[in-house]
C-alpha positions as CSV (number, residue, x, y, z in Angstrom):
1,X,189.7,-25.0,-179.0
2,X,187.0,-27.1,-177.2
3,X,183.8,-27.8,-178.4
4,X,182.1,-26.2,-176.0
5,X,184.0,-23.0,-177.2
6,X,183.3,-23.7,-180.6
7,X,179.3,-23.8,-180.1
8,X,179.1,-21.1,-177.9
9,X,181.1,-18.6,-179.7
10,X,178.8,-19.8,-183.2
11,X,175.8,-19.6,-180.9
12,X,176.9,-15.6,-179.6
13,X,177.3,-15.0,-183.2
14,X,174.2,-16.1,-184.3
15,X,172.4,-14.7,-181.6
16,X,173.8,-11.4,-182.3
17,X,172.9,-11.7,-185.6
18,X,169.2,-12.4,-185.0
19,X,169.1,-9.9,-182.7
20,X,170.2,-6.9,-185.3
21,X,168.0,-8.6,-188.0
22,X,165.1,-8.0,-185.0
23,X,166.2,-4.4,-184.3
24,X,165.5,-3.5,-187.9
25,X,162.5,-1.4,-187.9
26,X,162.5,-0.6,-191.4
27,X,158.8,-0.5,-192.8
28,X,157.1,0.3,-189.1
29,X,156.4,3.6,-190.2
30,X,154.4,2.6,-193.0
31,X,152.3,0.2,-191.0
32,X,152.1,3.2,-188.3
33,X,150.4,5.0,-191.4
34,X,148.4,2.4,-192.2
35,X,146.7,2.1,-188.4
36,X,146.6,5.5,-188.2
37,X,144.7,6.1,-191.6
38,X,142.3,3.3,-190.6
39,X,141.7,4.8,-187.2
40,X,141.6,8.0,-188.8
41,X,138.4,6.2,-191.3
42,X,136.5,4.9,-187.9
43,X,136.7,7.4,-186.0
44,X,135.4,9.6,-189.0
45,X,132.8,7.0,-190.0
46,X,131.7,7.0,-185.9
47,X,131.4,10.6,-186.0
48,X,129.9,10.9,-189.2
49,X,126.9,8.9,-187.7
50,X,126.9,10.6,-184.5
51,X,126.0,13.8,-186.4
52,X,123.5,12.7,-188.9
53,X,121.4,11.1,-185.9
54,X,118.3,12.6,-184.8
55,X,119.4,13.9,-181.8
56,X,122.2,15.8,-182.9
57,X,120.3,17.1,-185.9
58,X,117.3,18.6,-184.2
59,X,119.6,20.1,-181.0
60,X,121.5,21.9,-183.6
61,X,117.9,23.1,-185.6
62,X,117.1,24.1,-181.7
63,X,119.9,26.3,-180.6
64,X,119.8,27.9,-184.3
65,X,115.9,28.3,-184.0
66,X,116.4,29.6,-180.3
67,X,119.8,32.1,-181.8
68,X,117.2,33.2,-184.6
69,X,113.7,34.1,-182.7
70,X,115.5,35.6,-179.6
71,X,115.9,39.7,-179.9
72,X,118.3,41.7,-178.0
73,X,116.9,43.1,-175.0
């Protein structure tokens, strides 16, 4: 066996190992949870504001105030 036969069949081995240790996946589904639960926090958070701001507080008090006073007619 040649050198060059030697280092390149070592060298396909341990490519192929590094490439199965990269396959591995194990653990992406718990970071998958993770930056879903913290989108899941902002986008609560941003809505959360978006409701409580003036705007969206007294456009709900009008079209309740408008459903209330109106009579069927």
């Amino acid at each position: 066996m040649s050198l060059f036969t030697t280092v390149s069949t070592r060298l396909a081995a341990h490519l192929t190992t590094r490439l199965a240790t990269l396959r591995n996946d194990r653990g992406m589904s718990t970071i998958e949870y993770a930056f879903g639960s913290l989108a899941a926090a902002a986008l609560a958070g941003v809505l959360y504001m978006v409701v409580n701001g003036n705007g969206v507080v007294s456009a709900i008090e009008g079209v309740i105030t408008d459903a209330l006073s109106n009579t069927p007619g």
